[in-house]
C-alpha positions in Angstrom: 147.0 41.1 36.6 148.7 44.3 38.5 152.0 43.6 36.4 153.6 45.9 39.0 153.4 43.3 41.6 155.9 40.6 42.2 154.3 37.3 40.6 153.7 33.9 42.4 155.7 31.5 39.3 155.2 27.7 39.5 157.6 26.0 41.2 156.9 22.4 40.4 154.1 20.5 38.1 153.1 17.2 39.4 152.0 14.8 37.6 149.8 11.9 39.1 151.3 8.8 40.2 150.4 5.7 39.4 146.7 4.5 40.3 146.0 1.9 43.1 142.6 1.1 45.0 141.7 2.5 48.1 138.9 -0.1 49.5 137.2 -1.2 45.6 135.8 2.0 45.0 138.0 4.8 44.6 141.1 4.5 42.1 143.2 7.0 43.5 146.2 8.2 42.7 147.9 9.9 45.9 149.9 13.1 45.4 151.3 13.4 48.4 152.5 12.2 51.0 153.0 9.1 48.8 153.9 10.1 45.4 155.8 13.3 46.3 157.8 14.0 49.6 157.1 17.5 50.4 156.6 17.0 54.0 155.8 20.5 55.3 155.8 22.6 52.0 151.9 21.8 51.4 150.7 22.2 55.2 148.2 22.9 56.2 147.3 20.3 53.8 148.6 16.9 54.2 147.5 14.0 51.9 145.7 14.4 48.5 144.2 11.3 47.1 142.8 12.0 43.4 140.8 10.1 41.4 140.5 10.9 38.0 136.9 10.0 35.6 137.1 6.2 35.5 134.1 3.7 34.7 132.6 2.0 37.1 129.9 -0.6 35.6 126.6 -1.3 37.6 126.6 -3.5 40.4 124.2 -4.0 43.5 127.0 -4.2 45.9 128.1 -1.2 47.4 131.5 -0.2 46.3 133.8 2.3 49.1 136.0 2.1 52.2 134.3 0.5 55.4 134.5 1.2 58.8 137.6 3.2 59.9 139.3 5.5 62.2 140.4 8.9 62.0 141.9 11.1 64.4 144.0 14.9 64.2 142.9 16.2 61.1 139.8 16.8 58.7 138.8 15.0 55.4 137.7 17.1 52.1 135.8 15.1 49.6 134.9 16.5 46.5 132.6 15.3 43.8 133.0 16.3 40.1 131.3 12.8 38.7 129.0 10.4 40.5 127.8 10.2 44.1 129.4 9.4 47.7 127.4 8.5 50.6 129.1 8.7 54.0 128.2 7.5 57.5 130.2 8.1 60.4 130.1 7.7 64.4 129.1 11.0 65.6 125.6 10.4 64.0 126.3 12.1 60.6 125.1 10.4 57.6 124.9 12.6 53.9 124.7 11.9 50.2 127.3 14.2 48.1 127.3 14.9 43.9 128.5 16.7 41.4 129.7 20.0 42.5 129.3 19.0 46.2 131.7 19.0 49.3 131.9 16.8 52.1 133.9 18.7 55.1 134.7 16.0 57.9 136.6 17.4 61.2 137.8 14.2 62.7 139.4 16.1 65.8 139.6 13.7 68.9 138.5 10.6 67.1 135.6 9.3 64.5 134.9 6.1 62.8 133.4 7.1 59.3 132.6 4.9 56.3 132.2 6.1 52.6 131.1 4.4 49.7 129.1 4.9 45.6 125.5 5.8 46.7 123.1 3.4 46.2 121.6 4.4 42.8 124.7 5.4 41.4 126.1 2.3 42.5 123.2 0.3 40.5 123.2 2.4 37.0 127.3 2.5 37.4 128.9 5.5 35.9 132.1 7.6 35.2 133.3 8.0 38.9 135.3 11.5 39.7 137.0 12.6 43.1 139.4 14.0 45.1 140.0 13.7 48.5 142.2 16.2 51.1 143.2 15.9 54.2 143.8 19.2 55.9 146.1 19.1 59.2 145.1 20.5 62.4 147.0 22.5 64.4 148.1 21.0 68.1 145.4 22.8 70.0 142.5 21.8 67.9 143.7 18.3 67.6 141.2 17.1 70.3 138.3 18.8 69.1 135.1 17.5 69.2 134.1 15.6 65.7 131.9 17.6 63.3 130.5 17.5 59.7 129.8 20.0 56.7 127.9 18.8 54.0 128.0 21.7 51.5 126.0 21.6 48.3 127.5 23.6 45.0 124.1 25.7 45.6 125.8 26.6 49.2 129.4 27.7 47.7 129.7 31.4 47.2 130.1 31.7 43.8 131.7 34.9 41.6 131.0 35.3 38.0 134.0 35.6 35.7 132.3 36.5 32.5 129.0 36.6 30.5 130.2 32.6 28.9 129.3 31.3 32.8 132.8 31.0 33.9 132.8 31.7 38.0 134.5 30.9 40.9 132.6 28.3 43.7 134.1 29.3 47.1 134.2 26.7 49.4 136.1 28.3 52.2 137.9 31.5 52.4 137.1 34.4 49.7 137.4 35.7 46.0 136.7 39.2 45.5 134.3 39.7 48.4 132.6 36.3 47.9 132.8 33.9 51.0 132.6 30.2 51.3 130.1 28.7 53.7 133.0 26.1 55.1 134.2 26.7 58.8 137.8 26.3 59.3 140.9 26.3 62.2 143.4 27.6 60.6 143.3 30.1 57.4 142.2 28.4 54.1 140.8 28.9 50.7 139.2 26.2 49.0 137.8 27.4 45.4 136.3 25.4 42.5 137.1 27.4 39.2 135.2 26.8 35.9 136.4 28.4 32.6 134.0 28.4 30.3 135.8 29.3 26.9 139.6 29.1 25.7 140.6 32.2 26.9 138.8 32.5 29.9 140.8 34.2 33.1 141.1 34.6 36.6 143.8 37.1 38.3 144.7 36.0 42.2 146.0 37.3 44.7 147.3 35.0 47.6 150.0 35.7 50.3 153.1 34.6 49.4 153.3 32.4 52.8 150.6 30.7 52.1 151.3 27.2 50.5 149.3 27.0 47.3 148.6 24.1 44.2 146.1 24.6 41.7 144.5 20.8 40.4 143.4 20.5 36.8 140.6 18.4 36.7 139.5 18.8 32.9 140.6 20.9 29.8 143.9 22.3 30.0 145.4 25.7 31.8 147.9 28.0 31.9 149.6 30.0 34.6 151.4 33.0 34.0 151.5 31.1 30.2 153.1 28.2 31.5 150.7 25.3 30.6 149.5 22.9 33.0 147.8 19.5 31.4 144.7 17.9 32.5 144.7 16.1 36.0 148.2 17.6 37.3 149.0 20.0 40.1 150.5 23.5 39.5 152.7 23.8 43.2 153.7 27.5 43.3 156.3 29.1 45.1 156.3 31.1 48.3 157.6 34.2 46.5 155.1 36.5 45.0 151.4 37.2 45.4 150.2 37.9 42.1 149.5 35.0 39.5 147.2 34.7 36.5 145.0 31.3 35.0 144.0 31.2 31.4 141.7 28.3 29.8 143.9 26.5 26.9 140.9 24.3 25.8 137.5 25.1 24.9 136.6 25.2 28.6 138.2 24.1 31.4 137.8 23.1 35.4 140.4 23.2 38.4 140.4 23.0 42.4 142.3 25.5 44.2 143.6 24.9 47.6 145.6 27.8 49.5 146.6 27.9 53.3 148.7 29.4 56.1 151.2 26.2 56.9 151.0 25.0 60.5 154.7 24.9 61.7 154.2 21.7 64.4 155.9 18.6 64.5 153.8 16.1 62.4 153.2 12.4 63.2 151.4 10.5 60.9 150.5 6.6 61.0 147.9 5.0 59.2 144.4 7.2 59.8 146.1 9.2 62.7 147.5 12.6 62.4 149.3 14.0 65.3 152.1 15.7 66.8 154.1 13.0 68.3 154.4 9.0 68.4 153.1 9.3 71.7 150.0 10.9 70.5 149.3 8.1 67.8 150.0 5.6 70.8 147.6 7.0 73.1 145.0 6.8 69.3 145.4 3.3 68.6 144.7 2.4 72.5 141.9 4.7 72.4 140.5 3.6 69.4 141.2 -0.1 70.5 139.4 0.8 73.8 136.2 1.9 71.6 136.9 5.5 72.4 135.7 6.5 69.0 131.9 5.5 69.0 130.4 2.6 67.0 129.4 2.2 63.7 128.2 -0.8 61.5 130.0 -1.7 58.6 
């Protein structure tokens, strides 16, 4: 780390909220907007549902959510343990596992069901997720639906040292690296893997940008500060400079960096929009079948 440079310091660690089902397969616990009220000071992201390893014993019933709306903004589900399967009305259909990414641009409306895939489902498992939502900005609100299903064999990926740790870009860059993931608005979306208690990354992110580090196993520190398994590291908007150390044997985190979108946000239920007359005219066109069909 260029100690010459103003640092980026935490400014808050989270620690996750209490658990509660979302459908009867994914224990999340919810970050935000639910468990903390930082309104603007994580756009563009908006809502960050995480579900940490948790047993799920074999059943032939498919456990998920079913058939729902979604308009304004785009989904991010990523898989550390077990399998997703989503369908959705726009004709998109995928399977997602360990290491993968499913990228979902809602825009001017989708119905989209997710759910264990089938064999996972039947041989049950330890079940690990998280799921963002990632606001749009007003003039891409109405954008036409799309879907990226990108495999950790897709990701860019930088090696950190000769023990295997790397950096998996999902969207944005490290060190020259890109991520395959198409975005509106200026994002980075990394999966880090320290491979040894010592192991290190230096970054370099603007200062504007609104940035949280998720500890998904082992335990880190940044700029020696520790941060335990399963929280969020929420850094300030001051420096640019920061440094992440492995404090266990090996250990894995999610990165998530953006420009903020400074709009007016109006959120109800699946909707994400500017204004109340917005999620009005969403709810009448969803009611009025405006968002395609699909089976539950």
């Amino acid at each position: 780390m260029d100690v010459t440079k103003k640092t980026k310091q935490i400014e808050k660690i989270l620690v996750p909220p209490s658990p509660h089902m979302v459908g009867d397969g994914f224990r999340m616990c919810n970050f935000f907007p639910g468990g903390y009220n930082l309104k603007q000071r994580v756009s563009p992201f908006f809502l960050l549902d995480y579900n940490p390893p948790h047993y799920f014993s074999p059943t032939s019933h498919l456990r998920g959510v079913g058939v729902h709306p979604h308009r304004g903004f785009e989904t991010v589900t990523l898989v550390f343990q077990g399998a997703v399967a989503h369908h959705d009305s726009a004709g998109n259909a995928g399977v997602i596992g360990p290491g993968d990414v499913q990228w979902m641009t809602a825009g001017s409306g989708v119905l989209h069901k997710e759910y264990h895939e089938r064999a996972f489902s039947q041989r049950g498992g330890i079940f690990h997720v998280a799921q963002l939502w990632v606001n749009l900005p007003a003039r891409y609100k109405m954008t036409a639906p799309r879907y990226q299903s990108i495999t950790r064999e897709q990701q860019g990926k930088y090696v950190l040292d000769a023990q295997g740790s790397a950096v998996y870009v999902i969207a944005g860059s490290y060190k020259g690296v890109e991520g395959p993931a198409r975005t509106f608005t200026p994002i980075e979306l990394w999966s880090v893997e320290l491979a040894a208690q010592g192991a290190s990354l230096s970054l370099s992110l603007p200062a504007t940008y609104n940035t949280l580090l998720l500890v998904i196993e082992g335990e880190v520190s940044v700029n020696g500060e520790k941060v335990p398994s399963h929280c969020i590291a929420l850094m300030d908007n001051e420096g640019e400079y920061f440094e992440v150390r492995a404090e266990t044997p090996a250990a894995k985190l999610v990165l998530m960096s953006g420009e903020p979108i400074h709009e007016p946000i109006a959120h109800y239920g699946p909707f994400l929009m500017n204004t109340f007359e917005e999620i009005k005219q969403a709810i009448a066109d969803f009611n009025a079948g405006k968002f395609g069909y699909l089976q539950d």
